[in-house]
N, C-alpha and C positions, 0 to 999 in steps of 0.2 A: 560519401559526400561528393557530387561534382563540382565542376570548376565553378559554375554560374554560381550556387551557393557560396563558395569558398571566398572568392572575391567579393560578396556582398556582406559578409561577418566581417573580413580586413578592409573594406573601408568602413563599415560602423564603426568597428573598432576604431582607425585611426580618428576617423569624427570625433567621438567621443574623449580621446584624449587633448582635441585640439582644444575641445571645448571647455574642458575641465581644469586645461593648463590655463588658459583665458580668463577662467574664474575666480582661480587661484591668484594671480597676478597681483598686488595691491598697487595703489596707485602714490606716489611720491607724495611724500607731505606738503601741506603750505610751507611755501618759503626755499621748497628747498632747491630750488632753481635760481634763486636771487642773487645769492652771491656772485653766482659763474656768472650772470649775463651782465654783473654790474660790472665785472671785472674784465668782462671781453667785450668792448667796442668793436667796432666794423668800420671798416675804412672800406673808400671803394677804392679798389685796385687795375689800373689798366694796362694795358697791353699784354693779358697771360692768359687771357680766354682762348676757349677751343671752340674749334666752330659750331655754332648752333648752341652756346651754353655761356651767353653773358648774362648779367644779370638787368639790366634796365635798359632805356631807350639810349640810343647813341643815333651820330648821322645817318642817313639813308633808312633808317628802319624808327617803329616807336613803339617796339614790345624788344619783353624780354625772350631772347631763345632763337631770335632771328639774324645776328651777325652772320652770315655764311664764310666770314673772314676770320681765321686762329689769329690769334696774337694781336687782335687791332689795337691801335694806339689810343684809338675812341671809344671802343668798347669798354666796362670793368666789370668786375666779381667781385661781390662783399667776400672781404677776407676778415679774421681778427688784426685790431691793430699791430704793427712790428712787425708781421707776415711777410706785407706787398715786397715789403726795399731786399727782401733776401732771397726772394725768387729772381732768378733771371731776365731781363725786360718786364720788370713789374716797375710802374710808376704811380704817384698818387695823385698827378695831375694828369691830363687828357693832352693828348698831341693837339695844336690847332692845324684845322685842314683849311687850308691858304689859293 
């Protein structure tokens, strides 16, 4: 068997098992997300973004993912609530810029 054969059996192969695991998977019941998301709020959190990775419009910019500034004070990141206050420079109000 040569090479060009050999490597086209080991990726069917692996194909195959992507596939199979895929199918295999079942998908979570009704409901069963409900508890966690009722119980985890989102606060927004400012001042703890990294650059290029807030989550919504702040000044100078009106999408998310364009702060090119880490840690702005106007920027935030959904966190779950109780998170923001125990990170370090995390606030749950916005600096005003003056």
């Amino acid at each position: 068997m040569n090479y060009d054969s050999l490597l086209k059996v080991a990726l069917a192969g692996a194909l195959t098992l992507g596939v199979a695991s895929v199918a295999t998977a079942s998908p979570a019941p009704n409901g069963a997300n409900d508890t966690k998301s009722a119980n985890m709020a989102m606060v927004k959190c400012y001042g703890i973004n990294a650059a290029h990775k807030n989550d919504c419009k702040s000044p100078g910019h009106s999408c998310a993912g364009q702060d090119s500034k880490a840690r702005d004070a106007n920027a935030f990141v959904a966190l779950p609530a109780g998170l923001c206050e125990k990170i370090d420079g995390g606030s749950t109000t916005p600096t005003e810029k003056g």
